[in-house]
C-alpha positions as CSV (number, residue, x, y, z in Angstrom):
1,X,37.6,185.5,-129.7
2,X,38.0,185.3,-133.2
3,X,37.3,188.8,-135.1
4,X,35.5,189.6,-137.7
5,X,33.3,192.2,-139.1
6,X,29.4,191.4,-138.3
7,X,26.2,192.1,-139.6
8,X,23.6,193.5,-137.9
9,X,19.5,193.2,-137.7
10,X,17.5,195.6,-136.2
11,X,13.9,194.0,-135.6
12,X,10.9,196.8,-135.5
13,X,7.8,196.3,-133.5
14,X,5.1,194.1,-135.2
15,X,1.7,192.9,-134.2
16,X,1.3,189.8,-132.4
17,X,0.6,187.0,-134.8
18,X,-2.6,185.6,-133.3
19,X,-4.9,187.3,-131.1
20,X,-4.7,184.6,-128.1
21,X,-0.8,184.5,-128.1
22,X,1.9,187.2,-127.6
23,X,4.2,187.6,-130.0
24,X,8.0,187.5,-129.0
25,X,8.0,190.8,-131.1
26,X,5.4,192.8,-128.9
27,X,8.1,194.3,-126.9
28,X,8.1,197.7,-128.6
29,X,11.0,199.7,-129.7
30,X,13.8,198.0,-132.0
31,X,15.8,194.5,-130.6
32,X,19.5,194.9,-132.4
33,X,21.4,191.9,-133.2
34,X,24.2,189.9,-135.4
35,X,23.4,187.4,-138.1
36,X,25.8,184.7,-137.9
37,X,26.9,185.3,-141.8
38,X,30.1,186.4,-140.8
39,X,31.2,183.7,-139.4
40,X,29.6,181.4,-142.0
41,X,33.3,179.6,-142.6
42,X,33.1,178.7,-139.1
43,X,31.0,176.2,-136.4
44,X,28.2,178.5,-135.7
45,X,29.0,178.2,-132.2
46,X,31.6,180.4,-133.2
47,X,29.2,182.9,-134.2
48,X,27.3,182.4,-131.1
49,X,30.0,182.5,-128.7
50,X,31.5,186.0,-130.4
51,X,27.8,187.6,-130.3
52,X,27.1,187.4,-126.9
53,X,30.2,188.0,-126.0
54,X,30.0,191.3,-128.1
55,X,27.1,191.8,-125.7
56,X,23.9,191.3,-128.2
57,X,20.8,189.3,-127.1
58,X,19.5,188.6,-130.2
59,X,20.8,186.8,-133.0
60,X,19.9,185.9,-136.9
61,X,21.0,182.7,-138.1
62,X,22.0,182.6,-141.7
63,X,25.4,180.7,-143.1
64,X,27.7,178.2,-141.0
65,X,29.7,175.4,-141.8
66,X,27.4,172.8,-141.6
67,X,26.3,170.3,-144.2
68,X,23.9,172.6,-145.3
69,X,25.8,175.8,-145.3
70,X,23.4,177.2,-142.8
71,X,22.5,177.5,-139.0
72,X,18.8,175.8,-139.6
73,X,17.9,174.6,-143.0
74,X,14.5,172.4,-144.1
75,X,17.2,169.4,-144.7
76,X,18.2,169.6,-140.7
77,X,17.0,167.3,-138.1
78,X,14.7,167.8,-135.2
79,X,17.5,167.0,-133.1
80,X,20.0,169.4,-134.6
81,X,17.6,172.4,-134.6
82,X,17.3,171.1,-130.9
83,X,20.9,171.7,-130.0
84,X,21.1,174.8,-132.0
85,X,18.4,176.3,-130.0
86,X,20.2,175.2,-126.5
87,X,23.2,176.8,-127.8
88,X,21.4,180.0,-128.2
89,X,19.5,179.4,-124.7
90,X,23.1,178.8,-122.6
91,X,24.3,181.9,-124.2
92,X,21.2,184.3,-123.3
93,X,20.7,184.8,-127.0
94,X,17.1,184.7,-128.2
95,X,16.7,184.0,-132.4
96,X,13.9,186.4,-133.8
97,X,15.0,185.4,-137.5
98,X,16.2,182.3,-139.3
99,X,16.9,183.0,-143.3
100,X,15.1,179.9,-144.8
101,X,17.2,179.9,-148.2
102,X,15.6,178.8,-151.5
103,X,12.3,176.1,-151.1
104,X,12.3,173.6,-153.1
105,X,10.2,175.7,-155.5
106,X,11.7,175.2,-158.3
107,X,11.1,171.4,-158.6
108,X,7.4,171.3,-157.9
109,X,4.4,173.1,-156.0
110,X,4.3,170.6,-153.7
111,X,8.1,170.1,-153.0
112,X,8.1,173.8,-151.8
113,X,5.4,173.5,-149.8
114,X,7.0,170.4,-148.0
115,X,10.5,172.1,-148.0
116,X,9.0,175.4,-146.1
117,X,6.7,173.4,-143.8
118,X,10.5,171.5,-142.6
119,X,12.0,174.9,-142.1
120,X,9.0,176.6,-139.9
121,X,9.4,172.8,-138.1
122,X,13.0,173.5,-137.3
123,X,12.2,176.8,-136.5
124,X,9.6,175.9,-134.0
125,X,12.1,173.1,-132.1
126,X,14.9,175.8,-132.2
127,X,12.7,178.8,-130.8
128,X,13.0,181.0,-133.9
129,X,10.4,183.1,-134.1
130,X,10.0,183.6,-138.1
131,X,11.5,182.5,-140.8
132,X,13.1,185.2,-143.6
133,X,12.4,184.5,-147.1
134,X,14.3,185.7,-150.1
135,X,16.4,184.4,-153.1
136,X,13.8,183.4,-155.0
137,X,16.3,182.5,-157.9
138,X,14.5,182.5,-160.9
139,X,11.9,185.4,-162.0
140,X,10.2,182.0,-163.9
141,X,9.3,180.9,-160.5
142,X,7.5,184.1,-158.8
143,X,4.0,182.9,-158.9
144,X,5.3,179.1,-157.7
145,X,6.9,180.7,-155.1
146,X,4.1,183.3,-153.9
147,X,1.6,179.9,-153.9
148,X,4.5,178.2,-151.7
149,X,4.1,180.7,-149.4
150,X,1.0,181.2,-149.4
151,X,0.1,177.8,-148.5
152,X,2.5,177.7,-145.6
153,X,1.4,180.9,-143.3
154,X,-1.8,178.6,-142.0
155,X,0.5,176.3,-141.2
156,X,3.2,179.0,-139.4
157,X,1.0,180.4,-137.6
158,X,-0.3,177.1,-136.4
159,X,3.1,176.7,-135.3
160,X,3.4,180.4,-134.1
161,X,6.3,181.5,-136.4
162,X,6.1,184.7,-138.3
């Protein structure tokens, strides 16, 4: 086992995302995992393998060395989100959050909106169940952003991510 320090998530109780499915969240109470950060110089398998055996059933996936410096990015394939999320399945560990990085807001409205629709994708094949959205970057790009967003939830809940 290799040691190192983790970082946890604690997941609270939502609402079910669409009123004909359950949400993976509608279990009540909190779900307390590891983000795979710490081990971000590493495989993530690494990260997976330590996790579960620290006992934890539910994992974040953030950095990794990988060519995109994270576990699932919007530049992965279908077929690498595909392994990620058997990795996660033969180690009992279910993913209720995958950080999705910076979109490609910052070259164009419709670049983001392509970049986020990618990353709810890989999310989907990989059995995440939402995607965490942060470093926006630039305070020039807050209302680009917000429309990125904006036009993507249609489209994750389509896809049943949160």
């Amino acid at each position: 086992m290799l040691a190192v320090g983790g970082t946890c998530i604690g997941v609270p109780h939502i609402a079910a995302r669409s009123e004909n499915a359950a949400s993976p969240f509608d279990r009540g109470g909190w779900m307390i995992g590891c983000y795979t950060r710490p081990w971000a110089k590493h495989d993530y398998r690494v990260a997976f393998d330590a996790i579960a055996e620290a006992g934890f059933k539910y994992i974040g996936l953030t950095g990794a060395k990988t060519e995109t410096g994270r576990v699932i990015a919007s530049a992965a394939t279908p077929e690498w989100a595909r392994q990620v999320g058997e990795e996660a399945e033969k180690r009992g560990l279910q993913i209720p959050i995958a950080y999705g990085g910076q979109i490609a807001a910052w070259k164009s409205l419709q670049a983001g909106i392509d970049d986020l629709r990618k990353m709810i994708d890989n999310c989907q094949i990989a059995g995440v169940w939402a995607v965490q959205m942060t470093s926006l970057g630039s305070a020039k790009l807050y209302d680009r952003y917000c429309k990125v967003v904006a036009e993507c939830c249609d489209y994750a809940a389509e896809k049943d991510i949160a």
